[in-house]
C-alpha positions in Angstrom: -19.3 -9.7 -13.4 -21.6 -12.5 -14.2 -23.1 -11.9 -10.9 -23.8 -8.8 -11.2 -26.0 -9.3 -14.4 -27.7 -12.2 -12.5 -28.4 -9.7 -9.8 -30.1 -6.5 -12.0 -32.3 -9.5 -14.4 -33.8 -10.3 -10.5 -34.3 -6.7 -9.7 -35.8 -5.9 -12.8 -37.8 -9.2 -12.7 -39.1 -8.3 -9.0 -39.7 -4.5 -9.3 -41.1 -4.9 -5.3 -37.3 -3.5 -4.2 -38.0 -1.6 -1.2 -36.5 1.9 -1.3 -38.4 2.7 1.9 -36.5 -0.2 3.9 -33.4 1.7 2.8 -34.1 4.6 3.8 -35.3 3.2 7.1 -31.8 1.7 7.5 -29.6 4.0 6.2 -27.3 6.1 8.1 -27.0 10.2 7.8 -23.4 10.8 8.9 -21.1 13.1 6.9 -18.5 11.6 4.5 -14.8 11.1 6.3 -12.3 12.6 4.0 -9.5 9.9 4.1 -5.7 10.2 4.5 -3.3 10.6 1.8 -1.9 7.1 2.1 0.6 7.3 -0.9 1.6 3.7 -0.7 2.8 3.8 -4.8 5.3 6.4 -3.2 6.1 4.8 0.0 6.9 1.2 -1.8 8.9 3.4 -4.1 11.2 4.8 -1.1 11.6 1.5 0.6 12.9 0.0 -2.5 15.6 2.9 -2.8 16.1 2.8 0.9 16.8 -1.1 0.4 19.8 -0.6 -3.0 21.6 2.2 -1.1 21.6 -0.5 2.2 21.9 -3.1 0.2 25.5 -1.2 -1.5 26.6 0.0 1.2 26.7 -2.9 3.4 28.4 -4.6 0.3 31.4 -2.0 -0.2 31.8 -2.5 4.0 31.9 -6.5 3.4 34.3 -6.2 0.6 36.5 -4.2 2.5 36.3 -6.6 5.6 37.5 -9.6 3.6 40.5 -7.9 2.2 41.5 -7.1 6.0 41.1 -10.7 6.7 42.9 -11.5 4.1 45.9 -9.3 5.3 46.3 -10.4 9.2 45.6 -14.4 7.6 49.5 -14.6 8.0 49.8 -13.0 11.6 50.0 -15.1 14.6 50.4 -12.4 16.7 47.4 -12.6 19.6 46.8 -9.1 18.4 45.7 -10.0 15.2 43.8 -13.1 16.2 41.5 -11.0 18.6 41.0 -8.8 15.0 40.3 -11.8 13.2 37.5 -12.8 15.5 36.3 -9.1 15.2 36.4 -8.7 11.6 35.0 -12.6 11.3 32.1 -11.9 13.8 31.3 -8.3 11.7 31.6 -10.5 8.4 29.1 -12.8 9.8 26.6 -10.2 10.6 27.1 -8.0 6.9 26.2 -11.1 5.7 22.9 -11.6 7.4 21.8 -8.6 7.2 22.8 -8.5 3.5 20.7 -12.0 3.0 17.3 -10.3 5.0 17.8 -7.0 2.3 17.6 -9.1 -0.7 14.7 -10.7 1.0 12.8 -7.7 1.6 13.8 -6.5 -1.7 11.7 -9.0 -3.2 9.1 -8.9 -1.3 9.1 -5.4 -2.2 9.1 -5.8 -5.7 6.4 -8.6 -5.6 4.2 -5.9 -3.8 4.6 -3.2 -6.3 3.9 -5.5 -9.0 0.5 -6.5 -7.2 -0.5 -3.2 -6.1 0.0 -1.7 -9.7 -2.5 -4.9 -10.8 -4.8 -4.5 -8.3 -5.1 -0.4 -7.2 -4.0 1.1 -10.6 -7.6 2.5 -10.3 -7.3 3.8 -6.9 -4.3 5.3 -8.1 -5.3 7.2 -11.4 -8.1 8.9 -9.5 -6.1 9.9 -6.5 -3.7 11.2 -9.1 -6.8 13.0 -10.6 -7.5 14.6 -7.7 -4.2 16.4 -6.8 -4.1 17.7 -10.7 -7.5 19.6 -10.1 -7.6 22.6 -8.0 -10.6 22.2 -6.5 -12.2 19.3 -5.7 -15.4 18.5 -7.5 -18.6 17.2 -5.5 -18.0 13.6 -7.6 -14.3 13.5 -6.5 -15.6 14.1 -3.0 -18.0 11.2 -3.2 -15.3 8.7 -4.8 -13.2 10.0 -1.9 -16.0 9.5 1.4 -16.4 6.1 -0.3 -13.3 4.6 -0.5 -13.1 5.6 3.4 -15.0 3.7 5.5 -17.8 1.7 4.9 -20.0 3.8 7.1 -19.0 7.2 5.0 -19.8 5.4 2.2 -23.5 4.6 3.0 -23.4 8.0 3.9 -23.3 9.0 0.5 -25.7 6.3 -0.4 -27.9 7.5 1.8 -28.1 10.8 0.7 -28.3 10.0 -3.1 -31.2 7.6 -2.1 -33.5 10.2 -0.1 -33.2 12.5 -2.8 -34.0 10.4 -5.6 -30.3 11.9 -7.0 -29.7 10.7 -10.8 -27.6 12.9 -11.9 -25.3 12.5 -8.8 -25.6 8.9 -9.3 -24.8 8.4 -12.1 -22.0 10.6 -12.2 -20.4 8.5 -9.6 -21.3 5.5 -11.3 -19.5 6.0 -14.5 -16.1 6.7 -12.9 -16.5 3.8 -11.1 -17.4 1.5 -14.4 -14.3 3.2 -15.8 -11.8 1.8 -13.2 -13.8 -1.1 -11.8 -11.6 -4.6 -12.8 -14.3 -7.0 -12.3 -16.0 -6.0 -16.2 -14.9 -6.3 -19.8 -15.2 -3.5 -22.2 -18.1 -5.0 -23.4 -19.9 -4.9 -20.3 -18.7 -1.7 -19.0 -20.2 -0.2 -22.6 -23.3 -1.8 -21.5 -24.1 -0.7 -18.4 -22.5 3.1 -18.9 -25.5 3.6 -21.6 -28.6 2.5 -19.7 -31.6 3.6 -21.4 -32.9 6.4 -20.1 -36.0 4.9 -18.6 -34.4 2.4 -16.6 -35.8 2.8 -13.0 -33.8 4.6 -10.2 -33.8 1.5 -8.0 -32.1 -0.1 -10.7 -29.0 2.1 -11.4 -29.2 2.6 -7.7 -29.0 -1.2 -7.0 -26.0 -0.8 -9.5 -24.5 2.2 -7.5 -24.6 0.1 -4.4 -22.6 -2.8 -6.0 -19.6 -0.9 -7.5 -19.2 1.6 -4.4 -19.1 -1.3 -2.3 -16.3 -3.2 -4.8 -14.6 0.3 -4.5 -14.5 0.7 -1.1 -13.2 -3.2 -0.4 -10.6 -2.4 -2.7 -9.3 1.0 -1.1 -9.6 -1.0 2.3 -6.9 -3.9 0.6 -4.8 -0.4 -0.4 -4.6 0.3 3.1 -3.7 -2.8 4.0 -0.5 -2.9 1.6 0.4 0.3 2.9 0.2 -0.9 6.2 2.5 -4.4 5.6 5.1 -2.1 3.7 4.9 0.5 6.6 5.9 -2.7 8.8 9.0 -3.9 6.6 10.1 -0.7 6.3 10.2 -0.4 10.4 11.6 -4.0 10.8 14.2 -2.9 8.2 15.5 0.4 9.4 15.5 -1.0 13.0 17.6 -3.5 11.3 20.1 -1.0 9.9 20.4 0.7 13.2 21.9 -1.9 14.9 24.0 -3.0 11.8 25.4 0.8 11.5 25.9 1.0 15.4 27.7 -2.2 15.7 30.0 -1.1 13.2 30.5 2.1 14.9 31.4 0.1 17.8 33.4 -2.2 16.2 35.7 0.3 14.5 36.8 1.9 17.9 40.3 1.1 18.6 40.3 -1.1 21.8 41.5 1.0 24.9 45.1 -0.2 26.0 47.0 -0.1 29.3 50.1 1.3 29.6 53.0 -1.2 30.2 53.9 -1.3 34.0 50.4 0.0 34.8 49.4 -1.5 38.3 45.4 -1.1 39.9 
């Protein structure tokens, strides 16, 4: 945040910023209303989907080793072939077991590093599905955490209409969930005086939306890696569950004095 208060002392010092050269390079399209990504919710599922695997594979183990355990006295070639059967299903409960408790952590570590990182993102979007209707702020926090082209869209349009109370509306939600100020600093720059120049809180605006919408583009990111695990994992399970299914059919036998 440092930066940041190097950053307004130069505006301020060179009051020349050119509003004119940002309106000249601004862009006019509408704000993209983004998907309800629900990652907090998705890493949630995974990590259910992964304990019920995760038991379930463990009950089917336990009960593999207690056959094993019953035939270990049989010669009979019968029984061997089991053995190799139940052996071979044993060995594959056991990897797959050993890649859940990997993905389990790697869960885990992500939902302890999204809910450091995008707790912001998250009270807001949690915000916005209490209220009924959608206010015009919500809206803007919304087209700006898109894209980076909706959110010089709003820019934009705050800028050719000289729009303080819109910006500043916007920028004290975003100094409330921002993580890159103290209180201190926060307190500071939600109570500009008054007669500090548009370019100024504009200059501000310009420097949290753009740390807001880096942030939701990391969120989509997360989404996107748990998204993956989740495929690679229930891909996994399929052919777990289907090679069990297969392996519990009773081998087809030919009736004694049965000639081709």
């Amino acid at each position: 945040m440092r930066a940041l208060l190097i950053i307004m002392i130069l505006i301020c010092a060179f009051p020349a910023y050119s509003q004119a050269q940002t309106k000249a390079t601004a862009t006019h399209k509408k704000p993209v209303a983004p998907e309800n990504t629900g990652t907090a919710q998705i890493i949630h599922q995974t990590e259910i989907t992964l304990q019920e695997h995760q038991q379930a594979l463990e009950l089917e183990k336990k009960a593999t080793e207690k056959k094993l355990a019953r035939l270990a006295a049989k010669n009979q070639k019968s029984a061997q072939a089991n053995r190799e059967q139940l052996k071979n299903r044993l060995k594959t409960l056991e990897a797959t077991l050993k890649s859940i408790k990997r993905d389990t952590k790697i869960v885990a570590a992500a939902r302890n590093d999204y809910q450091k990182k995008f707790d912001s993102l998250v009270s807001v979007q949690a915000q916005e599905k209490g209220a009924k209707k959608q206010s015009l702020t919500q809206r803007d926090i919304i087209a700006i955490e898109a894209s980076e082209p909706s959110k010089s869209a709003i820019i934009a349009e705050i800028l050719n209409k000289t729009d303080e109370k819109r910006l500043m509306q916007i920028v004290t939600i975003l100094i409330d969930h921002t993580g890159t100020m103290d209180k201190t600093e926060k307190e500071y720059w939600r109570n500009l005086p008054p007669a500090t120049p548009f370019e100024h809180r504009f200059r501000l605006l310009e420097i949290l939306a753009t740390e807001r919408q880096k942030l939701a583009a990391l969120e989509r990111t997360c989404n996107s890696d748990i998204q993956q695990l989740n495929k690679h994992h229930l891909a996994e399970w399929g052919k777990v569950t289907a090679k069990g299914a297969t392996d519990k059919k009773a081998p087809v036998r030919k009736p004694k004095g049965h000639r081709p």
